[in-house]
Structure formats: C-alpha cells, structure tokens
C-alpha positions in Angstrom: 72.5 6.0 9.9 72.4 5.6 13.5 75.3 3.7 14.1 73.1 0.4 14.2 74.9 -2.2 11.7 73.5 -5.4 13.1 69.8 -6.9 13.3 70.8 -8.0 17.1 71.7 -4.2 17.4 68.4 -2.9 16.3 66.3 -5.4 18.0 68.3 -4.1 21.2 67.5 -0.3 20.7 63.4 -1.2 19.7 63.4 -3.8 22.6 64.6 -0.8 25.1 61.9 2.4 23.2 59.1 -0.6 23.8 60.1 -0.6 27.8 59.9 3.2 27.8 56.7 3.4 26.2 55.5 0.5 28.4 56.9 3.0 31.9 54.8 6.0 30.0 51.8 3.8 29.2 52.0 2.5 32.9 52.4 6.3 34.0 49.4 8.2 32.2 47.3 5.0 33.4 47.9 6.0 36.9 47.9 9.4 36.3 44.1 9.0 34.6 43.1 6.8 37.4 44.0 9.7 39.5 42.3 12.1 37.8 38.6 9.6 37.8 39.4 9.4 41.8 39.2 13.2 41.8 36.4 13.8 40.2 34.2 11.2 41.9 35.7 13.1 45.8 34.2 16.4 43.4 30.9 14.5 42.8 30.8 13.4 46.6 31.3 16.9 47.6 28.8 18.7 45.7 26.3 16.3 47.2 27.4 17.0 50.2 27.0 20.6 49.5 23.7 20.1 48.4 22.3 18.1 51.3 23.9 20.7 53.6 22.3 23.6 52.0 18.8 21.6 52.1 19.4 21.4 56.1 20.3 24.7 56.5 17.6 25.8 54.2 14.8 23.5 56.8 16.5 24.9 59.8 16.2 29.0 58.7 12.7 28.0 57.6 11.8 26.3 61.1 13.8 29.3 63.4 11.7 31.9 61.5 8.4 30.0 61.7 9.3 29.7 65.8 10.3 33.4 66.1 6.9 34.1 64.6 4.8 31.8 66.8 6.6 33.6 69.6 6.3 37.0 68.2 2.7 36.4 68.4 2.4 34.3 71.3 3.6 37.3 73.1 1.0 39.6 72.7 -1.1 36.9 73.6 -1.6 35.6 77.4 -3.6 32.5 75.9 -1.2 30.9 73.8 -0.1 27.7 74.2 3.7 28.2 75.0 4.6 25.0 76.4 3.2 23.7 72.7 5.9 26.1 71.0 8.5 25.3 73.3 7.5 21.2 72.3 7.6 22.0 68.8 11.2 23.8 69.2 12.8 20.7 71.2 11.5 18.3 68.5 12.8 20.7 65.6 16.1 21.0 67.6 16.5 17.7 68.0 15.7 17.2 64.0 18.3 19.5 63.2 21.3 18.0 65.6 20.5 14.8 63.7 19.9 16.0 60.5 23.4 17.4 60.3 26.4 14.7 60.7 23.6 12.7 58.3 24.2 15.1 55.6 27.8 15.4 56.8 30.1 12.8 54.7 32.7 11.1 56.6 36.0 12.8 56.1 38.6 11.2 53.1 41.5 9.8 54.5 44.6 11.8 53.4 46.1 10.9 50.3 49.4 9.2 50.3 52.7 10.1 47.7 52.3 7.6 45.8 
C-alpha cells in the first residue's frame, strides 16, 4: 500500500514521523513559552502604566493646589510665601523621585532565537 513490505521498513518510516512530531512538539513548546513571556512584559507594563498615571495624577493635583495658594497669596501682602515656596521644593523634590520609581527598568532587546 505504501510501498512498505518489511516490518524493518515500517519501523523505519514510524521511527522517522516520531522525530518530526518530537521537532513540532519541541517547537510549539517554545513557541508557548514565548507567548507566557509576553504576556507577563504586558502585565509589567500595565503596572507601569498604572503607577505612572497615579504620579501624574499626585503631581496635577499638587501644581493646581500651589497655583491656588499663589493665586490667593497674591492678593494678599500677609501670606506666608516663603511657606508656599517650602511646600513647592518638597513637592518638587517628591515628584523627581517619585518618577524613575514608578519607571520600570527598560527589557533588554529580545534576541532571534
């Protein structure tokens, strides 16, 4: 039937279909431990979205509580400015650190293989 007449000869031909199925089974297991590395870089980014976004959020919420106390400080010859400008150096220097610390170090490039 397909030109196998011998035991030996059929051995042979399952003997060689087992190593390509063993080259496919190798394959797919490096191609699914591929795709599992991918999604856990996603995971790691949308964390890092996410802690970027809460930084930003802080920073808009402390620049436009500053620009009010200035706003009103102002109009006022009283107001403790040097206070403000305390308050902004420490908020400033909260936000410089606060962003390489929500910053993940970069990947390294992936290689062909």
């Amino acid at each position: 039937m397909f030109g196998l007449t011998t035991n030996a000869q059929l051995l042979a031909a399952l003997n060689a279909i087992a190593a390509v199925q063993g080259k496919q089974s190798a394959t797919l297991a490096a191609i699914l431990a591929q795709g599992t590395k991918i999604m856990s870089g996603e995971s790691d980014l949308k964390a890092a979205l996410a802690a970027n976004a809460t930084a930003i959020s802080a920073a808009v919420s402390a620049i436009a509580s500053l620009s009010a106390q200035l706003t009103t400080a102002a109009g006022d010859p009283d107001a403790d400015i040097e206070a403000i400008a305390q308050q902004l150096a420490a908020q400033t220097a909260t936000l410089t650190a606060a962003i390489p610390a929500a910053s993940p170090a970069p990947s390294p490039a992936p290689t062909g293989s």
